[in-house]
VMD Tcl script that draws the C-alpha trace (Angstrom):
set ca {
  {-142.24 76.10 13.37}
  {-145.34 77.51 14.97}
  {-144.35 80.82 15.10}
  {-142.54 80.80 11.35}
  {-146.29 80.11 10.28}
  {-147.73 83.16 12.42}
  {-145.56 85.28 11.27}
  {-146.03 84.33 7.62}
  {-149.58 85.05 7.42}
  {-148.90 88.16 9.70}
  {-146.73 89.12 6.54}
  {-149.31 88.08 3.71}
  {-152.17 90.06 5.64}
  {-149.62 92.89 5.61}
  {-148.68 92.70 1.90}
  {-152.37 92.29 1.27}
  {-154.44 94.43 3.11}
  {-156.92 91.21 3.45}
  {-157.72 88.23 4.92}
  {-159.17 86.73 2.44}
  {-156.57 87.91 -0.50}
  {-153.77 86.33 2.08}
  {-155.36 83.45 2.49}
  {-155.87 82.63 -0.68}
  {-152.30 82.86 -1.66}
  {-151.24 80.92 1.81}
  {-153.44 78.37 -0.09}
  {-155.40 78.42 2.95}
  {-158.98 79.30 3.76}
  {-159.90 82.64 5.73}
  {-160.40 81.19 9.28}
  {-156.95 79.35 10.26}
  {-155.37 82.14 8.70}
  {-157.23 84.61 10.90}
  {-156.71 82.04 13.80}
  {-152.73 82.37 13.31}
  {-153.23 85.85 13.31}
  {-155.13 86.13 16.68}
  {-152.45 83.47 17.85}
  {-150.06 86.04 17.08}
  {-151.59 88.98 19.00}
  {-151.92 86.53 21.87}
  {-148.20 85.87 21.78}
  {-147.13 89.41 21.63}
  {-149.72 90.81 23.89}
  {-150.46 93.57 21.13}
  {-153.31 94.55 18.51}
  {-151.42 93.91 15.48}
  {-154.52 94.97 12.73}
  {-157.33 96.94 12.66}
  {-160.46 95.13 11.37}
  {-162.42 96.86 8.84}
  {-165.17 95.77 6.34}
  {-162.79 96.55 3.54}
  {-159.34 95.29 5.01}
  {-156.77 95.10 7.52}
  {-154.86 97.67 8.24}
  {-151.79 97.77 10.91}
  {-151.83 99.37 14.62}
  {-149.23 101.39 15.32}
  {-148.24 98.02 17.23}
  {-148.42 96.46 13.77}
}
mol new
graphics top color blue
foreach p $ca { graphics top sphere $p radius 0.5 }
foreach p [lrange $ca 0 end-1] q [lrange $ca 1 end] { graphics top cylinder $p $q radius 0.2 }
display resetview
């Protein structure tokens, strides 16, 4: 169950290109979302984004 949610707001980030923007339709606010997302990288042992003032944008890991 854990993982179904890490990997859904690894998706909306994706589909997004934002945190924020995923978050909101996760109907979530920006930090557990970005927690999942770190949770994620743990998991895998890989940088999944790239964090930039205007977006997220995928590794080649990603």
């Amino acid at each position: 169950m854990f993982f179904s949610r890490k990997l859904e707001a690894f998706m909306a980030v994706v589909e997004q290109g934002s945190l924020c923007k995923a978050a909101r339709i996760l109907h979530r606010t920006a930090p557990p979302v970005a927690k999942l997302i770190k949770d994620f990288e743990a998991v895998l042992g890989k940088t999944l984004f790239k964090r930039k003032k205007s977006g997220m944008i995928l590794t080649k890991e990603g």
